[in-house]
N, C-alpha and C positions, 0 to 999 in steps of 0.2 A: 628810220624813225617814222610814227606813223603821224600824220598831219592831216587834219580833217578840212576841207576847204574852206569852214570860216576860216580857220588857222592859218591857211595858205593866204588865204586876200590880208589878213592884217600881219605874215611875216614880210622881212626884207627880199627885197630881190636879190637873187643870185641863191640865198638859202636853199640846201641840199632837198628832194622830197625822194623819200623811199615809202611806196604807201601803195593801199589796193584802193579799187575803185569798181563804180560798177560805172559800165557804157551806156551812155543817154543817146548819144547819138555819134553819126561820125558823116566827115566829108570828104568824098575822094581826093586821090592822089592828085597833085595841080605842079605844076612847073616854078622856080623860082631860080632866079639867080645864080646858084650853088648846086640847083639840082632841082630835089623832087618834097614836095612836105604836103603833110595830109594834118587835117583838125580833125578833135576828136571832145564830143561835151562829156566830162564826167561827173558821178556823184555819189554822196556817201550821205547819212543822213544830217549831213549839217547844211547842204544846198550841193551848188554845183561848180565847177570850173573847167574853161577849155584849158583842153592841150591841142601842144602844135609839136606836131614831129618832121625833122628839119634831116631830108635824108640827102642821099649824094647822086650822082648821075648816073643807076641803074635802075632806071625807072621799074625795069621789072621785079628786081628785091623789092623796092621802094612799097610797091604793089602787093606782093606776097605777102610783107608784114602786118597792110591794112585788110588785106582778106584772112587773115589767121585767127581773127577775134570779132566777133558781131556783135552786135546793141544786145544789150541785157546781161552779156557778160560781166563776169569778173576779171579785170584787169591788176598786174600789177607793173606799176609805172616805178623809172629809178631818171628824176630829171633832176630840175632848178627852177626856181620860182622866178617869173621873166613881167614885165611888164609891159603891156600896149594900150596905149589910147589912155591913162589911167586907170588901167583895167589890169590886177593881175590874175595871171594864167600859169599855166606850168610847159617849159620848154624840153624839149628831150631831142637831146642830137644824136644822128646815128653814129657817131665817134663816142665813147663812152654814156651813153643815154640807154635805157633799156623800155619795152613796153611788149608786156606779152600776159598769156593768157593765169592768170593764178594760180597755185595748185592751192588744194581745200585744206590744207594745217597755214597758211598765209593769211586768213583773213574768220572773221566771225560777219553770220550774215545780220548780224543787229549792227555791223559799222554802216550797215545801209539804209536797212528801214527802221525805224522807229515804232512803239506800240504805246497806246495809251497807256498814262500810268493812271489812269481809273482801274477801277472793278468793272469791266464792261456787261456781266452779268446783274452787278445791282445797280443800273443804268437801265438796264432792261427791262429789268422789274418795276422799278418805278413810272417807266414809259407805261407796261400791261398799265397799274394800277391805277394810273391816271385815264386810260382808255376805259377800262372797267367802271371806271365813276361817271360815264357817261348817261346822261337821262336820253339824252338826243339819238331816237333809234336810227337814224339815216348815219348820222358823223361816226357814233358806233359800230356802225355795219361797215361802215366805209372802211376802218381801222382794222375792222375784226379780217375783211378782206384782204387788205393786205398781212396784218401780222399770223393767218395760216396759213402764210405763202410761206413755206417752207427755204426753197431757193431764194428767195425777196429778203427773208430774216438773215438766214445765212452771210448774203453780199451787204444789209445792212449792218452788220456787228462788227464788218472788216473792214468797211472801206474808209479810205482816206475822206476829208471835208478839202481838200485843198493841194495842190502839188508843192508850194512854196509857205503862201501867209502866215496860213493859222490851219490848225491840229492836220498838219502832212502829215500823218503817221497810219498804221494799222489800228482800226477803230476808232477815227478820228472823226469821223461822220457819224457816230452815236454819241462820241463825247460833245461833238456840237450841239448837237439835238438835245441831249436831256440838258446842257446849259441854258439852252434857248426855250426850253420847256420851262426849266423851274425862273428865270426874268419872267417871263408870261404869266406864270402864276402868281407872281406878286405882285404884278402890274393889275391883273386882275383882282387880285384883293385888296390892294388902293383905291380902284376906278371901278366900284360893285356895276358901276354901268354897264361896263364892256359886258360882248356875249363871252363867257367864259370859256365854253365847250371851244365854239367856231375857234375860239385863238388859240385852244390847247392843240386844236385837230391841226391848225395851221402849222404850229410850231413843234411841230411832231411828222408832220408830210413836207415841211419847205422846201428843205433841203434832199428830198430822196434821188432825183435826178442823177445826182453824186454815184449813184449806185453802177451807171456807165460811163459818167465822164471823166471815168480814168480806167485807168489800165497800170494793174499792178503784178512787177515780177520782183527785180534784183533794185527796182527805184517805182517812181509815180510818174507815171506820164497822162497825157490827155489822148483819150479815143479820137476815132474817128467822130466818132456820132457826139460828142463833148465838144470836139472845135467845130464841125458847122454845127451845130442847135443849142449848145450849151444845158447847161444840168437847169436851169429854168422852165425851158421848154420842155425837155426831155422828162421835167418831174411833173408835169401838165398834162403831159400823153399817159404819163402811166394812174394816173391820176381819174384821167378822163376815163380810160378804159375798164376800169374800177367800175364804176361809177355806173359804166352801159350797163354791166351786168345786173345793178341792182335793179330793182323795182319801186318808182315813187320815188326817185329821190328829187326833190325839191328844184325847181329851177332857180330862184335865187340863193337859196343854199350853194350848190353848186356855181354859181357866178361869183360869189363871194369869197367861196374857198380857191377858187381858182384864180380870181384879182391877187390874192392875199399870196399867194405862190408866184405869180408877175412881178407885183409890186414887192418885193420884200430887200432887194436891194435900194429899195426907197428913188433912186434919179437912173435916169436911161444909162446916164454916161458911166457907169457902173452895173449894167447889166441886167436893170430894171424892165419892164415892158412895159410896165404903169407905174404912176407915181401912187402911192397910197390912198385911198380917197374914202377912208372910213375908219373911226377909231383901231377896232380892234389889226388892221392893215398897219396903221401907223403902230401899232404898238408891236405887232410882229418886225415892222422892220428894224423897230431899235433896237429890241431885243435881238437880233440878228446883229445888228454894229456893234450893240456892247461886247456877245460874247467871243465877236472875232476879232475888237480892239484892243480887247482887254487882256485874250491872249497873245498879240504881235506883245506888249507894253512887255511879258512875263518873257516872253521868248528872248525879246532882244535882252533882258538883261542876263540872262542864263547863257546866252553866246555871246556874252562880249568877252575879247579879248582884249584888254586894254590896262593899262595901269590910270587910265585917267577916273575921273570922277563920271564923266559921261559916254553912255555905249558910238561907236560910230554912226555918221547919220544916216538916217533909213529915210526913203523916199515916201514910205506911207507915213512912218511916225515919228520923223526927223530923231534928234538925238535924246536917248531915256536917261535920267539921272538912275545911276547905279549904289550910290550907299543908301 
């Protein structure tokens, strides 16, 4: 039966799992009591869960099984659903337990990654159109530099916003972005104050960093260059380097846009560099909360598993009322 790992954290324990997976990560073979057992993270696109394979005193089998399938594969596992710490996982014993490589009629590869269910083409368009209406020749040159980057549009239109939170999917980082575009614009047309352009340009580059701080095959993982620099920094560099190339571009223009990509997770302890320290900054960051709280609120209640009235508790957004 095929059980997707939210399904697995909220079935009982000891329930049967027969299901593919793809390999997020694995831990060598280690010594226990009984013999020999290796972890292994797996994932499909509902999140993730370990398995522990619980093998006997032939360390060298033991070994052979965990070198027969590498990270990014597709696995298919035949365990039971086990519990440790409060935490459950899936156990598979080498006496009737199985864990080997897939064959391709076993498994469809959307059990893994997910795709926006926008139009990511009239997402697109709206992003040009809005750039297009720019009077500001520096923000527009800025824009126009990267969207005839070719390769730049390409990894923009595909990449995930997120491994876990909010829009982990294929095209998840242009569904972010034109959310967080069109908040900005009506923020801006509340607040005629604000500079319009600067928050559009803001809310249109905040998030590009994204574009390497993951790595996508058979799941979503973090790069190298994602876990030391983070997609803040890493959208500041490509940002800046933009920027050498023009000619005139503005030095507080430029500080401004650049704050406004620091600051946009609004507090350090969230991955801020700066705290906001100017309207249209402070309006990119909310606009930024809203549109990735407002999809966790959508998320959880599409995977809850539950007959109760509310979803299980989530650590970002405790428990969602479901009717």
């Amino acid at each position: 039966m095929k059980l997707l790992c939210i399904k697995i954290r909220a079935t009982d324990r000891g329930s049967q799992v027969d299901s593919c997976f793809s390999v997020k990560y694995k831990r060598p073979p280690r010594e226990y009591k009984n013999g020999f057992r290796f972890d292994v993270g797996l994932a499909d696109k509902s999140g993730e869960i370990e398995l522990t394979y619980w093998g006997g005193n032939n360390k060298a089998t033991v070994k052979s099984l965990y070198d027969s399938f590498g990270v990014d594969d597709i696995v298919y596992v035949s365990g039971f659903v086990d519990e440790y710490r409060n935490t459950k996982r899936i156990s598979v014993n080498e006496e009737g337990g199985e864990i080997r490589l897939a064959n391709s009629d076993e498994y469809q590869f959307s059990d893994f990654l997910s795709t926006t269910n926008q139009d990511v083409e009239k997402m697109w368009d709206e992003i040009i159109r809005t750039k297009d209406s720019f009077v500001d020749p520096h923000l527009k040159g800025l824009l126009d530099a990267f969207f005839r980057d070719d390769i730049f549009v390409e990894e923009f239109k595909k990449a995930p916003a997120a491994m876990y939170i909010h829009h982990a999917c294929i095209g998840g980082l242009i569904e972010h972005t034109w959310e967080v575009l069109r908040y900005c614009k009506t923020a801006a047309d509340i607040h005629r104050s604000l500079d319009r352009e600067l928050l559009l340009a803001g809310a249109i580059l905040h998030d590009i960093g994204k574009i390497k701080e993951f790595n996508v095959s058979s799941n979503i993982k973090q790069s190298k260059q994602g876990m030391l620099l983070g997609h803040t920094f890493i959208g500041t560099e490509l940002i800046l380097d933009k920027i050498s190339e023009l000619s005139d571009f503005p030095q507080l223009l430029r500080n401004k846009l650049i704050h406004m990509i620091l600051s946009h997770h609004g507090r350090s302890e969230y991955g801020a560099g700066q705290e906001p320290k100017f309207p249209e900054a402070a309006a990119l960051h909310y606009a930024d909360e809203m549109g990735s709280k407002v999809t966790q609120y959508i998320r959880a209640k599409k995977d809850a598993v539950t007959d109760d009235f509310r979803s299980p508790w989530n650590k970002r957004i405790g428990s969602v009322f479901l009717e």
